[in-house]
C-alpha positions as CSV (number, residue, x, y, z in Angstrom):
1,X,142.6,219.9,272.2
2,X,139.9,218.1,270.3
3,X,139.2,220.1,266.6
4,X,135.7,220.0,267.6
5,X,135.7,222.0,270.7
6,X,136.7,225.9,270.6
7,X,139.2,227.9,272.7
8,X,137.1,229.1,275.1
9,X,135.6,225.6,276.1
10,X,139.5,224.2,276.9
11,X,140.3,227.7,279.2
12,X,137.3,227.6,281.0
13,X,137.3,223.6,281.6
14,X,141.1,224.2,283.5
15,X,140.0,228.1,285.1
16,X,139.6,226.8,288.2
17,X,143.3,225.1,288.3
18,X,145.0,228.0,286.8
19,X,143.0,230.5,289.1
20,X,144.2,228.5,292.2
21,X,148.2,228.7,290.6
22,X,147.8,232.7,291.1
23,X,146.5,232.2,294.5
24,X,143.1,232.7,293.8
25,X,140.5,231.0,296.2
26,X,136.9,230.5,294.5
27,X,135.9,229.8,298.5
28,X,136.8,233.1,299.7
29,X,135.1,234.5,303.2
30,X,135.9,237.9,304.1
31,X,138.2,238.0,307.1
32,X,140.7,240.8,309.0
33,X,143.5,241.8,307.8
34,X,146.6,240.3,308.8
35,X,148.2,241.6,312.6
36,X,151.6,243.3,311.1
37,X,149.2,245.0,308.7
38,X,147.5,246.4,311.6
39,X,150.1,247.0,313.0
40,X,151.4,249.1,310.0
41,X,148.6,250.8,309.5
42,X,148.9,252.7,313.2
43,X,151.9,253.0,313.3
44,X,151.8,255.1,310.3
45,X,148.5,256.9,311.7
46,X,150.1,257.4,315.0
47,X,153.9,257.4,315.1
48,X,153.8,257.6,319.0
49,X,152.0,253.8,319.0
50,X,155.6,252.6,318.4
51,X,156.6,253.4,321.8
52,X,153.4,251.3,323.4
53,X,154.3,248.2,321.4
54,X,157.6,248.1,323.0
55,X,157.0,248.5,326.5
56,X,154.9,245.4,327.1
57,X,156.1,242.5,324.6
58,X,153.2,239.8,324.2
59,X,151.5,238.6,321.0
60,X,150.3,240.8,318.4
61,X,146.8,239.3,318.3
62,X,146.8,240.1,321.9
63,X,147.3,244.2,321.1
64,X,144.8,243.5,318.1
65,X,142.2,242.5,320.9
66,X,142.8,245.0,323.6
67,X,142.5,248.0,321.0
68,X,139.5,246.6,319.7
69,X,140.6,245.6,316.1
70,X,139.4,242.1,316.1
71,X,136.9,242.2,313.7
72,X,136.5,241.8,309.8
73,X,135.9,245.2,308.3
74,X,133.7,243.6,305.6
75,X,131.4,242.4,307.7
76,X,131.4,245.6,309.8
77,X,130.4,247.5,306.8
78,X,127.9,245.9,305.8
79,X,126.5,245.8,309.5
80,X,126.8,249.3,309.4
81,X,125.4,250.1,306.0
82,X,122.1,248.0,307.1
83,X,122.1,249.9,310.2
84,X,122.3,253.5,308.0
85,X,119.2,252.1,306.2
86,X,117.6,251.4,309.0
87,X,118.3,254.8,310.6
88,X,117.4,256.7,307.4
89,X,113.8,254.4,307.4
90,X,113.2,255.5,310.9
91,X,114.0,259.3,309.6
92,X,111.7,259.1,307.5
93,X,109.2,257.2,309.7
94,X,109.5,260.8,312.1
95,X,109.2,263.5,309.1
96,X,105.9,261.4,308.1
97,X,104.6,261.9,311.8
98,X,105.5,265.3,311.4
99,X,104.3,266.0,308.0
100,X,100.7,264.8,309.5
C-alpha cells in the first residue's frame, strides 16, 4: 500500500474481487427460486403434495410448470404492484365521476 493513499482507497479498489469470493454477483437479475425449494416450500404447506410427487416420477421443472410456478416472484410483484396502482388510479378516476 502506497503511504500516500488511505485505507478506504486500497478496500474499495479490490471490492469487487473480494465481493465475488463471498459469492456475491454485482450482475444479479432476479430469477425463481431453485425447484427443491419449491418443492419444500409445498410440501410443508401441504403435507398431502408428497403423495402426488411420487406417483408420477418425471423432472422437477416439469411439476414446477404444470402447477404453474414458473415464474420469478420479483418480477411478479412488481407486475402486480403497477397493476394495484393502476387499479387504485382507476378508483379514483370513478369516485371523481361520482363526486360530479
Amino acid at each position: 500500500m502506497d503511504k500516500n493513499s488511505s485505507w478506504y482507497d486500497s478496500v474499495s479498489s479490490h471490492k469487487d474481487q473480494e465481493l465475488e469470493k463471498f459469492g456475491y454477483n454485482s450482475n444479479y437479475s432476479p430469477r425463481r427460486p431453485d425447484d427443491c425449494f419449491i418443492f419444500g416450500v409445498l410440501s410443508i404447506l401441504e403435507p398431502q403434495i408428497k403423495g402426488l410427487f411420487t406417483l408420477a416420477p418425471e423432472s422437477p421443472s416439469t411439476y414446477i410448470e404444470r402447477l404453474g410456478l414458473d415464474f420469478n416472484p420479483e418480477i411478479e410483484l412488481k407486475q402486480r404492484s403497477q397493476q394495484q396502482k393502476t387499479a387504485s388510479e382507476y378508483l379514483d378516476e370513478i369516485r371523481e365521476e361520482i363526486k360530479t
